[in-house]
C-alpha positions in Angstrom: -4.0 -26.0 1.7 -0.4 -26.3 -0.2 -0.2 -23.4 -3.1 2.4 -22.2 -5.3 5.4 -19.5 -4.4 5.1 -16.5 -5.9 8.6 -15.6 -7.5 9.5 -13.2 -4.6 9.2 -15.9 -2.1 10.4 -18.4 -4.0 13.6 -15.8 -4.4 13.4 -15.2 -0.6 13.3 -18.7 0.0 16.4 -19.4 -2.2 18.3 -16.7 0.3 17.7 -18.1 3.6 18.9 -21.7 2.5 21.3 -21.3 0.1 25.1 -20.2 1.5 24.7 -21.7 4.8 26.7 -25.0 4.9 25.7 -25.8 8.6 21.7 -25.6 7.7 21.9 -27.1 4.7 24.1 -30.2 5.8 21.6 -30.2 8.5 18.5 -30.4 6.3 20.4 -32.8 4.0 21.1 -35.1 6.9 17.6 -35.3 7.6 15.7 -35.8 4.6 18.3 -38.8 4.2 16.7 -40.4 7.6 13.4 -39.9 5.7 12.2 -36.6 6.9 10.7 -34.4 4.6 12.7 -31.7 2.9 10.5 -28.7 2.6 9.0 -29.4 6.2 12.3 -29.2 7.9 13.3 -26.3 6.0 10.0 -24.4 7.1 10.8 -25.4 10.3 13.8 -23.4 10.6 14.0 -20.3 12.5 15.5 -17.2 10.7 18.2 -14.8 12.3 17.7 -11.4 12.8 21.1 -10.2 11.1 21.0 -11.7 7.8 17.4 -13.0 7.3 18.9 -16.7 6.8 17.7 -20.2 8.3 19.2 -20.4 11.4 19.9 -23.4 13.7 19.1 -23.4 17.8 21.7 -23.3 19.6 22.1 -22.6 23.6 18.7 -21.6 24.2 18.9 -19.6 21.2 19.5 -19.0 17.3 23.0 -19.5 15.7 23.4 -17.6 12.1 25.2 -20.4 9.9 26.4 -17.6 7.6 28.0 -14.5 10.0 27.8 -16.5 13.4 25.7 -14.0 15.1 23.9 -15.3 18.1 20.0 -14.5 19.0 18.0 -14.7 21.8 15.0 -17.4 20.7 12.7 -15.0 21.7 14.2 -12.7 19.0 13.6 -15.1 16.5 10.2 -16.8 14.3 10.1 -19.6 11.8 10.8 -19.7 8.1 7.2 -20.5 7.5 5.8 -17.3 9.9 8.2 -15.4 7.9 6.7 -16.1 4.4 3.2 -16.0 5.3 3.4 -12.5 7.1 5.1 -11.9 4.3 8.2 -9.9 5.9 10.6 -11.1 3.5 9.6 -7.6 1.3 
């Protein structure tokens, strides 16, 4: 069931995309081979010291913005994050 973001997710989701060149030149990359946009971006995991999309990296999480490593185990999806709604 697809639904509208309410305006505090939809400002939460601005933050953990937005200044992070490596994710987004990631996600741009792939919705130019076809891949869907949003998906990807959901797909993402988000770092525990600024709340962004991360990338993995090394068995783990690499912050795009402050460089901060994180164990994966540390770490839960863009989507998980929205729908438990910890973003509040």
């Amino acid at each position: 069931m697809h639904r509208e973001m309410t305006p505090q997710e939809e400002r939460f989701w601005r933050h953990a995309i937005s200044n992070d060149r490596l994710a987004m030149t990631f996600l741009k990359n792939q919705s130019m081979h076809g891949q869907d946009f949003n998906k990807m971006a959901r797909g993402l995991p988000i770092t525990v010291c600024c709340e962004a999309a991360g990338l993995y990296h090394n068995g783990g999480v690499m912050c795009g913005r402050c460089g901060k490593w994180a164990p994966k185990a540390k770490t839960h999806k863009l989507r998980e994050h929205l729908n438990g709604g910890w973003y509040r």
